[in-house]
C-alpha positions as MATLAB code, in Angstrom:
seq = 'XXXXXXXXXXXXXXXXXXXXXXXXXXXXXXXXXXXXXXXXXXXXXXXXXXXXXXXXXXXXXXXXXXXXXXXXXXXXXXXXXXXXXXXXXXXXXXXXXXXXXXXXXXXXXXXXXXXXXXXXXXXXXXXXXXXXXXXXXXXXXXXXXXXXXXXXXXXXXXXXXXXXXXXXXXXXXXXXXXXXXXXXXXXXXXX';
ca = [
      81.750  166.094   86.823;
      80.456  167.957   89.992;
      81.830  167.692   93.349;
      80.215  167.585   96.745;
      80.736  167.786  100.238;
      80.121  165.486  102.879;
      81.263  165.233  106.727;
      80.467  165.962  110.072;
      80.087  168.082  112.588;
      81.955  166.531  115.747;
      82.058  168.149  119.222;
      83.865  167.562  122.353;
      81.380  166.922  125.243;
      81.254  168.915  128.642;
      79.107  165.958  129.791;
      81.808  163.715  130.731;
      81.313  160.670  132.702;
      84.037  158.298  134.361;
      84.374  156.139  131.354;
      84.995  159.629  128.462;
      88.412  160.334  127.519;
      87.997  164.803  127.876;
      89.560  164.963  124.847;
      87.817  162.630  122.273;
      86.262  164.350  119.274;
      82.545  162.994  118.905;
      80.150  162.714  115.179;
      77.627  165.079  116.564;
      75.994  165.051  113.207;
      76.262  163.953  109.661;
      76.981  166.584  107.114;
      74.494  165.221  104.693;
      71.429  165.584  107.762;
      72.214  169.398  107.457;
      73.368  170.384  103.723;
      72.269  169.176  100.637;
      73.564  171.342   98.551;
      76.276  172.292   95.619;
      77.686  175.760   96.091;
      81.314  176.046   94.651;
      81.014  179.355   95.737;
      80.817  178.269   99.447;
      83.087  175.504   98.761;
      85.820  177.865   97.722;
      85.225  180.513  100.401;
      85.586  177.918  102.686;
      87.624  175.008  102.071;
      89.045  176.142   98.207;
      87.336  173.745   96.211;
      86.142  174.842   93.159;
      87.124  178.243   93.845;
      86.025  180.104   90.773;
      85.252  183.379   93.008;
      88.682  183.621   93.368;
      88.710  183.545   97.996;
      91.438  183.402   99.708;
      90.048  180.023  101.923;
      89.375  179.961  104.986;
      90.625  176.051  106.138;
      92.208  175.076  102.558;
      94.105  171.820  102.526;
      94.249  170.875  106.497;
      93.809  167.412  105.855;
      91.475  164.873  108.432;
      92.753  165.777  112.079;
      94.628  163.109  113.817;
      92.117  162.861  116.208;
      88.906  162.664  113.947;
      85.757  161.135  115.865;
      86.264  157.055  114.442;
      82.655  157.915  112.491;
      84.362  160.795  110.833;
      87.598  158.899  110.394;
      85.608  155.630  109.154;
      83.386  157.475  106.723;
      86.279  159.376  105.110;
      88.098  155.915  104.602;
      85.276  154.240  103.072;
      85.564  156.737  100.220;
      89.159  155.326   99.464;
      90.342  157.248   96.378;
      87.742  158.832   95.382;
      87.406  161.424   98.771;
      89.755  164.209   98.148;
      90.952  167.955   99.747;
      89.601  166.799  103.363;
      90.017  169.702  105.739;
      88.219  171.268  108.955;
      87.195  174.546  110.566;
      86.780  175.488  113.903;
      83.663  176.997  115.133;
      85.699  179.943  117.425;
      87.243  180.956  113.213;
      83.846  180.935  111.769;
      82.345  183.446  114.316;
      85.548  185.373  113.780;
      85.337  185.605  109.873;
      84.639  189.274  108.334;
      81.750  187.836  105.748;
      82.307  191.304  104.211;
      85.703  190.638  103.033;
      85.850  190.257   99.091;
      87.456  187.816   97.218;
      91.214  188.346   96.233;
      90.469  189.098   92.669;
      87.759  188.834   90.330;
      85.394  185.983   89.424;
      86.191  183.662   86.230;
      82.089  183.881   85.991;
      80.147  186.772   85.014;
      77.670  187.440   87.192;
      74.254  187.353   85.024;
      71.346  189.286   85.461;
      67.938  189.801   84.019;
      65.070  192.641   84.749;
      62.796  192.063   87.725;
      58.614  192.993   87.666;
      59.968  196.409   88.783;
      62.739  197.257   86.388;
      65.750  196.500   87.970;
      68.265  194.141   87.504;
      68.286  190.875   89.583;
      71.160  188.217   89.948;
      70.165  184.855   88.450;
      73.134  182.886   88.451;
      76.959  182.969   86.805;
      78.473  181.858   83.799;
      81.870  181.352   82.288;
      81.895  184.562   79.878;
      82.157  184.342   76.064;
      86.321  185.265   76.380;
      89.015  184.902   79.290;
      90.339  188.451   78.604;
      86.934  190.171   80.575;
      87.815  193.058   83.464;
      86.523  193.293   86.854;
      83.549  195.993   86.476;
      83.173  195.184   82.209;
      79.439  194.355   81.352;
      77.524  193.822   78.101;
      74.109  192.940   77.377;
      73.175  189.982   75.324;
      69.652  188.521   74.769;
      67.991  191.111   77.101;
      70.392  190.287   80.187;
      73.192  191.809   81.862;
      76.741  190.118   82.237;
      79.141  191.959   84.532;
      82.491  190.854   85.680;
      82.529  191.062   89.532;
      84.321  190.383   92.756;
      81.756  188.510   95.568;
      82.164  188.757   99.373;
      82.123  186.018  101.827;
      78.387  186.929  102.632;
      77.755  186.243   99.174;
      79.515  183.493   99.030;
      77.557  181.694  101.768;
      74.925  183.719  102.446;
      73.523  183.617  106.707;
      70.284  182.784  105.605;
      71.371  180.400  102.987;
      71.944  176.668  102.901;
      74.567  176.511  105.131;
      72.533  178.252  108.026;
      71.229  174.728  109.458;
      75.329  174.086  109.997;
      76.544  176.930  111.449;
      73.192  176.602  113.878;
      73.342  173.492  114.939;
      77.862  174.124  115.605;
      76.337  177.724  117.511;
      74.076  175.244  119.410;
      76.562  173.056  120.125;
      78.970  175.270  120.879;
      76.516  177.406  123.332;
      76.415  173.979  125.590;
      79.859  172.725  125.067;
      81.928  175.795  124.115;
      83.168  177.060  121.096;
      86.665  175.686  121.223;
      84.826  171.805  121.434;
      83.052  172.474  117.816;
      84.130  171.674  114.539;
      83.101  171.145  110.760;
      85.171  168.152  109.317;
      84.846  167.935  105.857;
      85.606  166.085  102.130;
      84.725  166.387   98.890;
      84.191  163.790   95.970;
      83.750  163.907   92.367;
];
């Protein structure tokens, strides 16, 4: 059974008029208006879900802040049991991450690759190799493809021009007009 992501991204407005508590978190956006996706790759770099590339998470296990926007807070609930491993990142720690660091130790998955028009090799996905025992850096090649065991880097993880890059847009926007200590990514996961 798969698991995905859902949230949002709330913000703390500058804007404030008589009636705004200064320090109430807002739903700036809904998660699923910005990522559609199913990357257990990014879900492990970031939050350790389905960490199969082995990261060392970013914002693993912080649970739903205390003060969650009352969207956030309400859509979270409505999932009962089944929402699981909430957490939440700051938008001042994302432009702070080094998206070259690699992974603390190898990938379960062998990265898989077959030949491109001009010879070379070219990632098209991971797999769960044929036994546990593979090394970081041992290939073979089966059926006219490549399998190497690797260790991935944040970048690769979640790649800047990737799926993620209408989130961390929209938080930079928000953040550029609020500041980046008034932006964060609240998220949960079902399956």
């Amino acid at each position: 059974m798969g698991a995905d992501i859902h949230g949002f991204v709330e913000c703390r407005s500058t804007y404030r008029t008589l009636d705004d508590d200064e320090a109430s978190w807002h739903a700036a956006i809904d998660l699923d208006l910005l990522y559609g996706g199913r990357d257990y790759d990014a879900f492990g770099c970031l939050f350790g879900v389905r960490n199969h590339a082995g990261f060392r998470p970013l914002a693993e296990h912080r649970g739903l802040p205390a003060d969650a926007a009352p969207e956030t807070r309400a859509a979270f609930e409505e999932w009962g049991r089944d929402g699981h491993d909430p957490s939440w990142i700051g938008w001042p720690e994302l432009t702070r991450v080094d998206w070259s660091e690699p992974a603390e130790r190898p990938e379960e998955r062998a990265h898989r690759y077959r030949r491109g028009p001009d010879g070379d090799w070219v990632l098209v996905g991971r797999v769960f190799p044929d036994r546990s025992d593979r090394a970081e850096g041992e290939s073979w090649e089966w059926d006219g493809e490549l399998f190497r065991m690797e260790r991935m880097t944040r970048r690769e993880a979640v790649p800047a021009d990737g799926e993620w890059r209408p989130v961390w847009t929209t938080m930079g926007a928000l953040a550029e007009v609020h500041g980046e200590e008034n932006v964060r990514l609240v998220v949960w996961f079902d399956n």
